[in-house]
FIKEBA-25552 format. One line per 2 residues: number of its first residue (from 0); for each residue x, y, z negated of N, C-alpha, C. Coordinates in steps of 0.1 Angstrom, whole numbers, always signed. Atoms other than C-alpha are relative to their C-alpha. Last residue first. Layout:
! FIKEBA-25552
NUM = X Y Z X Y Z X Y Z | ...
***
This chain:
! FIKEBA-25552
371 = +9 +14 -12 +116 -222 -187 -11 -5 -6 | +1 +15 +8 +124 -190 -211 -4 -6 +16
369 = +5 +14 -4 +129 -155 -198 +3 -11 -9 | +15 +4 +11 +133 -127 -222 -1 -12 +4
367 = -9 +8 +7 +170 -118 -211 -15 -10 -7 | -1 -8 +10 +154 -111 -178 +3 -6 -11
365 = +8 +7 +14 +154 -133 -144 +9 +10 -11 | -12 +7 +7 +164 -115 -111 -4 -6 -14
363 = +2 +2 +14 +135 -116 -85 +12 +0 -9 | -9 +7 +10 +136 -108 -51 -2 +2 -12
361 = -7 -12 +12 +104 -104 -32 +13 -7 +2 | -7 +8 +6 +79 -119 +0 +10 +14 -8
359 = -12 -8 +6 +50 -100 +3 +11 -3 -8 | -11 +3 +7 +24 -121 +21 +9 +13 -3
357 = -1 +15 -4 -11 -118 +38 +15 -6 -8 | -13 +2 -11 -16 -88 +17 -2 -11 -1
355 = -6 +11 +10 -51 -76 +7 +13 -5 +11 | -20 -6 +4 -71 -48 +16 +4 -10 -5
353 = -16 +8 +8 -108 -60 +25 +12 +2 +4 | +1 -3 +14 -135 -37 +42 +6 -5 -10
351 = +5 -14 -2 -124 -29 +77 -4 +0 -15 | +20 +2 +2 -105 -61 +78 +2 +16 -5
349 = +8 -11 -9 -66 -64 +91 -15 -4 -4 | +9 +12 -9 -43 -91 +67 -11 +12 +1
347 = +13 -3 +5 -12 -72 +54 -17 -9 +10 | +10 -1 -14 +22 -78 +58 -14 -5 -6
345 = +18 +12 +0 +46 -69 +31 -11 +1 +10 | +16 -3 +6 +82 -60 +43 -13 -7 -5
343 = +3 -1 -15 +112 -81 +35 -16 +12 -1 | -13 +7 -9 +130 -86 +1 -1 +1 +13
341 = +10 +5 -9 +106 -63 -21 +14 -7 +9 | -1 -8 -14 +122 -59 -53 -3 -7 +8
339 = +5 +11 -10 +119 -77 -88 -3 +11 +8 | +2 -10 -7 +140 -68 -120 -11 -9 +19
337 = -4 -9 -2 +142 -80 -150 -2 +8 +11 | -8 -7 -13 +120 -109 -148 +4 +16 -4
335 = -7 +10 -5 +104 -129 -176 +11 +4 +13 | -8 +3 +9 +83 -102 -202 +16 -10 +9
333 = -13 -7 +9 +77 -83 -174 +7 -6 -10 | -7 -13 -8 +59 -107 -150 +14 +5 -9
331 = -16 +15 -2 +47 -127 -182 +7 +2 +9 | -7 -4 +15 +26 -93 -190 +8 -12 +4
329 = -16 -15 +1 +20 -90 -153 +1 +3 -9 | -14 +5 -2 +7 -132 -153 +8 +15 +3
327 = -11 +8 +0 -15 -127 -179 +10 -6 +7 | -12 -5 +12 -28 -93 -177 +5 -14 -4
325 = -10 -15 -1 -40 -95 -140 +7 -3 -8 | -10 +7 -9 -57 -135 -145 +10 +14 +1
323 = -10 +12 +12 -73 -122 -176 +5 -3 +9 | -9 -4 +11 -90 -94 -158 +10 -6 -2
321 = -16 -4 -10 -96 -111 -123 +6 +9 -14 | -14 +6 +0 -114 -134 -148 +12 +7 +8
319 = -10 +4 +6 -139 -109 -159 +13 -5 -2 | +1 +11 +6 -151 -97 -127 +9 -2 -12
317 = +7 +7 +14 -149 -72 -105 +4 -12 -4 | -6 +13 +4 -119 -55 -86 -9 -7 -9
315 = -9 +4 -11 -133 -24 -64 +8 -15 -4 | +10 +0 -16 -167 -22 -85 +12 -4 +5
313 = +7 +10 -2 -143 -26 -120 -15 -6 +11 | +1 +13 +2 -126 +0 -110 +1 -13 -3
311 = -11 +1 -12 -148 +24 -99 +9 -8 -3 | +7 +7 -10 -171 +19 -128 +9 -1 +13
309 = +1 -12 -10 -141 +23 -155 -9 -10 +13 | +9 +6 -4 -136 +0 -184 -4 +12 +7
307 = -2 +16 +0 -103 +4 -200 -11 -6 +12 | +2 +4 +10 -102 +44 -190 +0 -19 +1
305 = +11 +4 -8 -75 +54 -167 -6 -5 -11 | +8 -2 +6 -48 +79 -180 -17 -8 +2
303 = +10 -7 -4 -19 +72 -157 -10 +1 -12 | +5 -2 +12 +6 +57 -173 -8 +12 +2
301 = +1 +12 +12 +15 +32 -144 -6 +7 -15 | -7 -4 +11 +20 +62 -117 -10 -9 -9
299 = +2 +15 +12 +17 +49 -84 +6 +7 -11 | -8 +7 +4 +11 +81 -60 -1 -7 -10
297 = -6 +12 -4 -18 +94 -40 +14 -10 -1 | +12 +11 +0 -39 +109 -68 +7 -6 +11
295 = -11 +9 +1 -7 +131 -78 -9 -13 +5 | -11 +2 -13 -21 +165 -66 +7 -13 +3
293 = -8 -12 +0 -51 +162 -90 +8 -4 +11 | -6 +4 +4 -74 +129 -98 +17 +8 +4
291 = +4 +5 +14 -106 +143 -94 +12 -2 -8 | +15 -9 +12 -110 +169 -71 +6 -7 -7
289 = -9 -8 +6 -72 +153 -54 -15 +7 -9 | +2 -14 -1 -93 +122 -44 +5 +6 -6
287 = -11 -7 -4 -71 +89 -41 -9 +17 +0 | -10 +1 +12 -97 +68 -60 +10 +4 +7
285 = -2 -14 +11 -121 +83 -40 +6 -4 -13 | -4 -14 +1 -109 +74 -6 -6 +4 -17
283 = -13 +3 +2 -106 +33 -17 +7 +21 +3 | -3 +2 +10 -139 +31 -28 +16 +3 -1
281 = -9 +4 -8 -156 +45 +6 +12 -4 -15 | -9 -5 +14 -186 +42 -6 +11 -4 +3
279 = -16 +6 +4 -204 +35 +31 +4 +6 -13 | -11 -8 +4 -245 +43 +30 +14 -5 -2
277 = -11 +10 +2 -268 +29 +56 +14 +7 -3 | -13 -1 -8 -299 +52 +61 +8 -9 -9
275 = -1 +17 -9 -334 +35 +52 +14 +2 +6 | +5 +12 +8 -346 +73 +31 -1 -13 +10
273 = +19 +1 -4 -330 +104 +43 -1 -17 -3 | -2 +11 -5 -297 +118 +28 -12 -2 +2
271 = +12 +9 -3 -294 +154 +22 -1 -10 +11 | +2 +3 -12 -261 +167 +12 -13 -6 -1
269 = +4 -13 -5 -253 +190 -25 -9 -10 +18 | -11 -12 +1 -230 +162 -37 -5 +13 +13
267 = -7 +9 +6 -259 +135 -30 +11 +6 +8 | -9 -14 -5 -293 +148 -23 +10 -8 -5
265 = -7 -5 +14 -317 +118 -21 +4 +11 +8 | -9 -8 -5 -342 +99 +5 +2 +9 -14
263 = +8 -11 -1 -357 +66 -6 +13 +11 -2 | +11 +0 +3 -343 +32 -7 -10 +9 +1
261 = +5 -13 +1 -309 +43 +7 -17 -7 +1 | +14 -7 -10 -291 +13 +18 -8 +7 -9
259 = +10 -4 +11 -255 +7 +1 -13 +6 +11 | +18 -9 -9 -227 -6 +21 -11 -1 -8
257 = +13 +8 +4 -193 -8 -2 -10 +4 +11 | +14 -6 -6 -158 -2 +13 -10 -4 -6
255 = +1 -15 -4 -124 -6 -1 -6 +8 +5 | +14 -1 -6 -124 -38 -18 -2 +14 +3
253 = +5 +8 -12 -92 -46 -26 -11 +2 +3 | +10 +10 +0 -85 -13 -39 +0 -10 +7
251 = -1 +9 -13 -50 +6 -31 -12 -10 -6 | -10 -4 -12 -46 +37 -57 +0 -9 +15
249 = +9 -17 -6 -74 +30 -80 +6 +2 +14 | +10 +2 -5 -64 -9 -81 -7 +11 +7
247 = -1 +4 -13 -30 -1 -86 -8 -3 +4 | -9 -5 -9 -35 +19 -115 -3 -1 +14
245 = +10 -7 -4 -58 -6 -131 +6 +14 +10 | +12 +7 -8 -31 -33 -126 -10 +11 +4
243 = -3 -2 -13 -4 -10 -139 -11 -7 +11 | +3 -16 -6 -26 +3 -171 +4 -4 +15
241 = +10 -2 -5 -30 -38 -175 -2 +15 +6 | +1 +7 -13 +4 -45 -177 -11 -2 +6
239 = +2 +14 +0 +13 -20 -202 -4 -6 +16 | +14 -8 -2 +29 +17 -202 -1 -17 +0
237 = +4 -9 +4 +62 +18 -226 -12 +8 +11 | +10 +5 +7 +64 -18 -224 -2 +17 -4
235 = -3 -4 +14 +101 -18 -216 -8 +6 -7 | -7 +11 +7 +92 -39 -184 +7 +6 -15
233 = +8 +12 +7 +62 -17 -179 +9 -8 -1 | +10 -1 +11 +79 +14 -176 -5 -8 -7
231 = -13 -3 +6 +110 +0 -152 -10 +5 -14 | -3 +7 +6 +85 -8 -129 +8 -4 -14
229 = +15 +2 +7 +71 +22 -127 +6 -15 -3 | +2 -8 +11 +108 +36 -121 -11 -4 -7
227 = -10 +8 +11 +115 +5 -95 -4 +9 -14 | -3 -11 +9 +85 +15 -74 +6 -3 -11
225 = -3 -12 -8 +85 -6 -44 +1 +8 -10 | -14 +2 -5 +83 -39 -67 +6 +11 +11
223 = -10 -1 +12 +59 -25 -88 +12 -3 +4 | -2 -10 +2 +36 -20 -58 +9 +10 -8
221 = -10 -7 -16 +41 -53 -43 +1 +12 -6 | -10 +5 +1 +31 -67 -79 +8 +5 +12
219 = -9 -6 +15 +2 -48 -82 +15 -3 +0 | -4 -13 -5 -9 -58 -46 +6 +8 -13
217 = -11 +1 -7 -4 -93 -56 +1 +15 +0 | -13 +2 +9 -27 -88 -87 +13 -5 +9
215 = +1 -8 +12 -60 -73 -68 +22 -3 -7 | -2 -12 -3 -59 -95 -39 +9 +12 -8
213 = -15 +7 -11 -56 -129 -56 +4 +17 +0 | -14 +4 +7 -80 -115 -82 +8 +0 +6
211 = -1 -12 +7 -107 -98 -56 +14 +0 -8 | -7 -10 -10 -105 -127 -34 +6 +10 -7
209 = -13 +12 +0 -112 -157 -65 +3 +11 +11 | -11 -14 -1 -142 -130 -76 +14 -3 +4
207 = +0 -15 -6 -166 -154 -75 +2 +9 +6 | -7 -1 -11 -151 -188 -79 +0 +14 +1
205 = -15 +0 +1 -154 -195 -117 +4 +4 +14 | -11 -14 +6 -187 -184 -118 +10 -1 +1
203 = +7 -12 -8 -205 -203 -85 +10 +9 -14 | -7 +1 -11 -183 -234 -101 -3 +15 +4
201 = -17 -7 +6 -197 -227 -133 +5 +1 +11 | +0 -17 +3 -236 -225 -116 +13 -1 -5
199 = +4 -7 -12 -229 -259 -95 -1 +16 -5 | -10 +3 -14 -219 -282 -126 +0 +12 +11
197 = -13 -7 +7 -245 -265 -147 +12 -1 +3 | +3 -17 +1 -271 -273 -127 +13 +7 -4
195 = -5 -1 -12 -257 -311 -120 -2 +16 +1 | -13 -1 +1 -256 -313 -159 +3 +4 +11
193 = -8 +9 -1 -295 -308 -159 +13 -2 -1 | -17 -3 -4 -312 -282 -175 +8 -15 +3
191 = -10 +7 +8 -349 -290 -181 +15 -2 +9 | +7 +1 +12 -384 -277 -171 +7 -7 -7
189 = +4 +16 +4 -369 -264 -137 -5 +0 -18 | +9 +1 -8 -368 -226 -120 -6 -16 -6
187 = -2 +11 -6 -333 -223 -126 -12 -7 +4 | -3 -8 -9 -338 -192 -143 +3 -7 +14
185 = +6 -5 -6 -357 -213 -167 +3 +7 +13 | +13 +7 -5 -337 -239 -173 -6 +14 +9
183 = -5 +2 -14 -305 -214 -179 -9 -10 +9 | -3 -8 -6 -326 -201 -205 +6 -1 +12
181 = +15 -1 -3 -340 -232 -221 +1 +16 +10 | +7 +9 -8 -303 -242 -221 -12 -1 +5
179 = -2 -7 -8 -293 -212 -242 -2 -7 +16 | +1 -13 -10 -316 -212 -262 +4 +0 +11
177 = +5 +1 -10 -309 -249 -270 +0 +9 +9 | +9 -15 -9 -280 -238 -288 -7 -3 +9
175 = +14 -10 +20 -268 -271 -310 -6 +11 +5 | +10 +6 -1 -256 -288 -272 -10 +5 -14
173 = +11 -10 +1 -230 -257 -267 -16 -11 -1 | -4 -5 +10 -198 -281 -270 -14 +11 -6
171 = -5 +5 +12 -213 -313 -258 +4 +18 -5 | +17 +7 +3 -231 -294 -224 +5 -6 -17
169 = +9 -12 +7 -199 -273 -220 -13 -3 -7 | -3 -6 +10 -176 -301 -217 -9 +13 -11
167 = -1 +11 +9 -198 -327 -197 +7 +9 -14 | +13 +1 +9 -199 -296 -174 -3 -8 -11
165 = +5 -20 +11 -166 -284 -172 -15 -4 -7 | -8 +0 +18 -154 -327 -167 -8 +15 -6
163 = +9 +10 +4 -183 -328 -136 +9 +2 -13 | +6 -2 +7 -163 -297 -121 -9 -6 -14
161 = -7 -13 +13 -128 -307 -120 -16 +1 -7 | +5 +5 +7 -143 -330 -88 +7 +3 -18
159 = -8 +2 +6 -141 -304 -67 -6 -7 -9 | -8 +13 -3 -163 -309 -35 +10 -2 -17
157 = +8 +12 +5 -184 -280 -47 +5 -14 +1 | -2 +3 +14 -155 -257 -46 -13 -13 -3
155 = +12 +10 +0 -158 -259 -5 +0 -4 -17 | +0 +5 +11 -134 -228 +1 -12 -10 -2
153 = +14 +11 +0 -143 -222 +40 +2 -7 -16 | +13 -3 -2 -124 -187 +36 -14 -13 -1
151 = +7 +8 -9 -91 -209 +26 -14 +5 +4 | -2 -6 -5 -68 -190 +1 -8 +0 +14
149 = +8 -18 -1 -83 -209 -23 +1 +9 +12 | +18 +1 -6 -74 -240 -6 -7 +11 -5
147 = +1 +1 -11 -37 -230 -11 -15 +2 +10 | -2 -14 -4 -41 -223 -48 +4 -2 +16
145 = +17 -7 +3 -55 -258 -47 +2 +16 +4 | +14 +9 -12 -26 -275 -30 -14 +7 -3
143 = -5 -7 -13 +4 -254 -50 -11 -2 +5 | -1 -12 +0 -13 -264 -84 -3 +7 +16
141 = +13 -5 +4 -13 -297 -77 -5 +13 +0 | +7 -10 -7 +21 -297 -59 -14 +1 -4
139 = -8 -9 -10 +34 -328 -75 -9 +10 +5 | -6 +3 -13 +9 -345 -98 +9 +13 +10
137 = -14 +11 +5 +13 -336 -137 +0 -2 +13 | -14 -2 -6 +0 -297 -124 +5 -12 -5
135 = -1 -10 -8 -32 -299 -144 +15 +6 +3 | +1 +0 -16 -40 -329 -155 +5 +6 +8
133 = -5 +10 -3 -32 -329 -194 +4 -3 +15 | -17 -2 +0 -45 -298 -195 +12 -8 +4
131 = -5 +3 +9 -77 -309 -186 +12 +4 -1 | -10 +10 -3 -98 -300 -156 +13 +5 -15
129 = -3 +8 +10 -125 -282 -172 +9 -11 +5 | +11 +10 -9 -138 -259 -139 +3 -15 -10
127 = +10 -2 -2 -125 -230 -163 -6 -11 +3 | +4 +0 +17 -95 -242 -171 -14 -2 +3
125 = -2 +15 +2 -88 -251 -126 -7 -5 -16 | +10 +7 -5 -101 -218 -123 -3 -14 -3
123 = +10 -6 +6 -76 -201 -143 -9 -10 +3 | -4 +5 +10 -44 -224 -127 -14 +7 -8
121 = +2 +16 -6 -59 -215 -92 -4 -6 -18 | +16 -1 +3 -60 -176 -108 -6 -15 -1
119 = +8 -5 +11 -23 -179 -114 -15 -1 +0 | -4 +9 +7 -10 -200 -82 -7 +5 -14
117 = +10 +11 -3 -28 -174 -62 +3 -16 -10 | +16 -5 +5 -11 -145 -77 -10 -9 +6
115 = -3 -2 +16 +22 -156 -73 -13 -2 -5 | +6 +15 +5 +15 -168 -37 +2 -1 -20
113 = +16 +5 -5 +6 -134 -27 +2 -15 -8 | +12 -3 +14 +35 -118 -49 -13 -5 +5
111 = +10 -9 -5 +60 -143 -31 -12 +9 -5 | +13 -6 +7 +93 -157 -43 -11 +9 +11
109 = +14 -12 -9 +115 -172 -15 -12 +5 -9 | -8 -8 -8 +139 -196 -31 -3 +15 +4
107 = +3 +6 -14 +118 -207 -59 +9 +10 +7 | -13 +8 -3 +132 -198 -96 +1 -6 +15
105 = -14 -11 -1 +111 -168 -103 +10 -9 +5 | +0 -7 -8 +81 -193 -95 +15 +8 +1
103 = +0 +7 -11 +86 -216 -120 +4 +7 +11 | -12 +8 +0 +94 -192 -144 +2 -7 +9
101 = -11 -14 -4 +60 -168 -135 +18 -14 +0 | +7 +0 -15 +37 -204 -137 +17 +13 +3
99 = -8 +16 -9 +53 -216 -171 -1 -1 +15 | -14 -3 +2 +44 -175 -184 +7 -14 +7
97 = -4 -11 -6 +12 -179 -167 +16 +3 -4 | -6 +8 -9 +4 -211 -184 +7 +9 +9
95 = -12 +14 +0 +9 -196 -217 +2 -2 +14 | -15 -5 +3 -11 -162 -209 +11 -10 -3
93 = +0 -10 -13 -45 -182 -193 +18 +8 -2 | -10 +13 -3 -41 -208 -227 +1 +6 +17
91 = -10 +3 +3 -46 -176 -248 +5 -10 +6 | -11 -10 -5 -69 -160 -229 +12 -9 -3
89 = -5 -2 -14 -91 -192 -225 +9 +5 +2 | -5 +12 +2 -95 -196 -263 +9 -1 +17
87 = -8 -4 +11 -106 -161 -269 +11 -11 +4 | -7 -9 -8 -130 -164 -240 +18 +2 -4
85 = -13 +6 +1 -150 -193 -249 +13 +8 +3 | -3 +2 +16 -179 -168 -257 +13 -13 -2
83 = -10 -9 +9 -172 -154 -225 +3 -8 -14 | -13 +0 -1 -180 -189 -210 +9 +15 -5
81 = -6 +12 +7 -218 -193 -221 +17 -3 +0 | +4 +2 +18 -224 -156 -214 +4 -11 -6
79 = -13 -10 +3 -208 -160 -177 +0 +0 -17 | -13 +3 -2 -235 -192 -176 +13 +9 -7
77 = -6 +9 +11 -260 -172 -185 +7 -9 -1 | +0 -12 +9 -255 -143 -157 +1 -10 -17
75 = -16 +3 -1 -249 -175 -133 +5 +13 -11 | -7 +15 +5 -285 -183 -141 +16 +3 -2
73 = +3 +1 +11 -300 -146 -136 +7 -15 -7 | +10 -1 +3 -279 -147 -102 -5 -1 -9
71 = +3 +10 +14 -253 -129 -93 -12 -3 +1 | -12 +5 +10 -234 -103 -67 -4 -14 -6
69 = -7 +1 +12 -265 -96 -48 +5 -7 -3 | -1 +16 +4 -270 -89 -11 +6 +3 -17
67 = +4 +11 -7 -280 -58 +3 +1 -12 -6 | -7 +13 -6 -271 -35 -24 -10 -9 +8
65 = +5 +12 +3 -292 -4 -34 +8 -6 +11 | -12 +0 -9 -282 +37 -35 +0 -20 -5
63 = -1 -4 -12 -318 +39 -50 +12 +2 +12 | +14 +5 -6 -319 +15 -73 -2 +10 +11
61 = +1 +12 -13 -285 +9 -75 -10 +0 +1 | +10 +2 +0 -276 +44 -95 -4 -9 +15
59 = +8 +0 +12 -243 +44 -110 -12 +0 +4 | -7 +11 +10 -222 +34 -80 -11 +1 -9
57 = +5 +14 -7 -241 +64 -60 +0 -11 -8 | +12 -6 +0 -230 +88 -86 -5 -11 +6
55 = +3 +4 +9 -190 +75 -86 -21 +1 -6 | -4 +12 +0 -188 +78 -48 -7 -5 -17
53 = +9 +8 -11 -202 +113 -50 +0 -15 +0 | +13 -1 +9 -181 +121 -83 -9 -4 +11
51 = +0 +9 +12 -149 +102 -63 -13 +7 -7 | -2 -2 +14 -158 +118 -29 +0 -8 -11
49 = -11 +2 +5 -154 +99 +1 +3 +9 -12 | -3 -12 +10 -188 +90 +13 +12 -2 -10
47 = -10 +1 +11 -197 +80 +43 +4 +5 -7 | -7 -8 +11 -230 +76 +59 +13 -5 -2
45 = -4 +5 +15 -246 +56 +88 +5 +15 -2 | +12 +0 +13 -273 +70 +112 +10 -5 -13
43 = +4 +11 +2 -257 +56 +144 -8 +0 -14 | +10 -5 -3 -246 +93 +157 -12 -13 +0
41 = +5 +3 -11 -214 +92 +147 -18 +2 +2 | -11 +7 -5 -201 +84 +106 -13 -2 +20
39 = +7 +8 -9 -222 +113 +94 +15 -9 +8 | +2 -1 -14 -201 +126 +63 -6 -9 +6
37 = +9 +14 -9 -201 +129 +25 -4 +5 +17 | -4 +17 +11 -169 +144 +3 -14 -10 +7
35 = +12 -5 +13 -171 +174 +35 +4 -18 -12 | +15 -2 -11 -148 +179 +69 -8 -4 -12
33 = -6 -13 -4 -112 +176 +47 -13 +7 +8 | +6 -10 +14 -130 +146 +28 +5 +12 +2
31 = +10 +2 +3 -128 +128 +62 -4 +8 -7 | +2 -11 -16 -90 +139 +75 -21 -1 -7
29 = -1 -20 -3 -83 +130 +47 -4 +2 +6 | +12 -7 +10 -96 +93 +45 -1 +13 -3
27 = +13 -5 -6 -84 +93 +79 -6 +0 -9 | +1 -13 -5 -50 +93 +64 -15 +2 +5
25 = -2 -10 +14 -57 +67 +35 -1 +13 +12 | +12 -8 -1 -69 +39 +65 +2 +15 -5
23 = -3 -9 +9 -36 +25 +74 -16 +7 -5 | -10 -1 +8 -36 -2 +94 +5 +3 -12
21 = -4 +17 +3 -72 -14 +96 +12 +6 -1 | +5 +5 +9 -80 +20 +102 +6 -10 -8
19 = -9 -12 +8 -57 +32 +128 -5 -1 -15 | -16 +1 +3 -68 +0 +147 +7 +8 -13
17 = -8 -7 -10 -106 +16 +144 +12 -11 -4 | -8 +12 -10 -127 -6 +123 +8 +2 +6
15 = -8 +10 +12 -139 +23 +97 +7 -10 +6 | +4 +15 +0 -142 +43 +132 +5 -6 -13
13 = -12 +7 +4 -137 +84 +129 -6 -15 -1 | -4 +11 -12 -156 +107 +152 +6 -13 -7
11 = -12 +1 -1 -171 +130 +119 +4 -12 +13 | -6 +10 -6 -205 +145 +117 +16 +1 +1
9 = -6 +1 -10 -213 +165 +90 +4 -13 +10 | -14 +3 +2 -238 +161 +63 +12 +0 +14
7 = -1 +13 -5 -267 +181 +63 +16 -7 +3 | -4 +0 -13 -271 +204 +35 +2 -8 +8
5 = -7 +9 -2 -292 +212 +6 +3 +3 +17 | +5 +8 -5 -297 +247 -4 +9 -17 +7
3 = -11 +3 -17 -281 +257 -32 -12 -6 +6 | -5 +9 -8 -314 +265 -59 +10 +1 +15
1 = +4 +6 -9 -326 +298 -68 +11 -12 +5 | -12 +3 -9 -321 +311 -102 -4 -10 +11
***
């Protein structure tokens, strides 16, 4: 049987930066995968590719579809190890404060799902960076002021003095496991783990993914609040509050572009790629592809079928904490609010590869579940 031959990929006129982009991108992701699932973006040598098995293919192999810059470093890989295994303990004090964070909030004049979702992760990070329970929120606006500075591209987390307690805490509670100190030595390049090491790698973990989160669990929340029916699911628990997070990640990514450089030349969904070109994954066209995800791929349906741990997304929202920050404050979400509608439009902050709303103010009515 003789081999398809490969093909070259079409050229398409279309700007990831364009205006029309930045507003709306979804239509020109049709108009894209309507001309092939991988196209010549012009005559500049990039790629884009808006098929979900194309998209999802690439994803799976980074040695030849390879990242410019990496995510992690072998140190902050033992680190994450040193703080899952506190994980159990986190959730459960991540879902408390979350429910004292949602009450709060439902009660402010002007609810917002951006500043919902920043007051949540803040309150994560804050655990994480070992500021004390005790501490956390007894001065006025604490909370408010940090989740503010998140929001702050020049975040200067080294300045926080939160961290010196994380480390002093991790170092006493993990002091019987050298391992794992002779491990974070080494990756560290020294012949003995100091506290200021470990100070500087939790910070690097607890920030990470602080866009992805914010992003990630406001847009859940705008999306629940335009879709009273889906909403109406997950407040009577008959889809959960993480199917609507994963959901709304497929359907609106924050991260809606990857660039991947082409180590050596592939085929990839039948097209021949050549070896130093500059590949786009357009994350956000192929979690709306109809190949994969039928006629309904561009609507919010909450009981969708998504697996728990899915590479697409977990690529468009990584990280453990944007987990636990999702499912604890859209399980305290429903448990605490009846009903919660959009009160003005949501406005959006313009980048070619970050989706995330600048604000989306709501209304809120409180549910019989709430508590203060």
């Amino acid at each position: 049987m003789s081999r398809a031959p490969v093909r070259i990929p079409p050229e398409c006129g279309i700007s990831l930066s364009s205006p029309l982009a930045l507003a709306d991108p979804y239509p020109l992701y049709e108009e894209m995968r309507a001309l092939a699932p991988v196209v010549r973006l012009g005559p500049g040598g990039q790629v884009a590719v808006t098929g979900h098995d194309e998209v999802a293919a690439a994803l799976d192999d980074p040695v030849r579809f390879a990242a410019q810059r990496s995510r992690g470093t072998p140190a902050h890989d033992v680190v994450a190890r040193i703080a899952r295994e506190g994980r159990n303990d986190l959730s459960v004090r991540a879902h408390t404060r979350a429910g004292h964070l949602v009450s709060a909030w439902a009660r402010t004049g002007t609810p917002d799902a951006v500043d919902l979702a920043r007051r949540t992760v803040a309150a994560i990070v804050m655990d994480i960076l070992g500021t004390p329970a005790s501490v956390q929120g007894s001065r006025p606006g604490e909370i408010e002021a940090f989740a503010a500075h998140l929001a702050n591209p020049a975040y200067g987390g080294q300045r926080n003095p939160a961290a010196s307690a994380a480390a002093a805490l991790y170092q006493h509670e993990r002091e019987g496991d050298e391992g794992v100190w002779t491990d974070l030595a080494h990756h560290l390049g020294r012949s003995r783990v100091q506290r200021e090491d470990i100070r500087a790698e939790l910070i690097r973990y607890a920030t990470a993914d602080i866009d992805a989160a914010i992003a990630s669990i406001a847009t859940t929340i705008h999306l629940l609040a335009t879709h009273a029916e889906q909403w109406h699911l997950v407040r009577t628990r008959r889809a959960s509050a993480e199917q609507a997070w994963r959901e709304a990640v497929r359907l609106d990514p924050p991260l809606r572009a990857l660039r991947r450089r082409l180590t050596c030349g592939t085929v990839l969904g039948g097209y021949g790629l050549p070896a130093g070109c500059d590949v786009w994954l357009l994350l956000g066209a192929a979690g709306r592809d109809p190949g994969h995800w039928t006629h309904t791929g561009d609507q919010f349906r909450v009981q969708r079928p998504i697996p728990v741990r899915t590479l697409l997304i977990d690529t468009a929202a990584p990280g453990d904490l944007t987990h636990l920050a999702a499912a604890s404050v859209l399980g305290a979400l429903a448990v605490r609010c009846a009903t919660v509608a959009p009160a003005a439009p949501a406005v959006r902050h313009p980048h070619p590869v970050w989706r995330s709303l600048a604000c989306a103010p709501l209304t809120v009515s409180v549910g019989a579940g709430f508590s203060g």
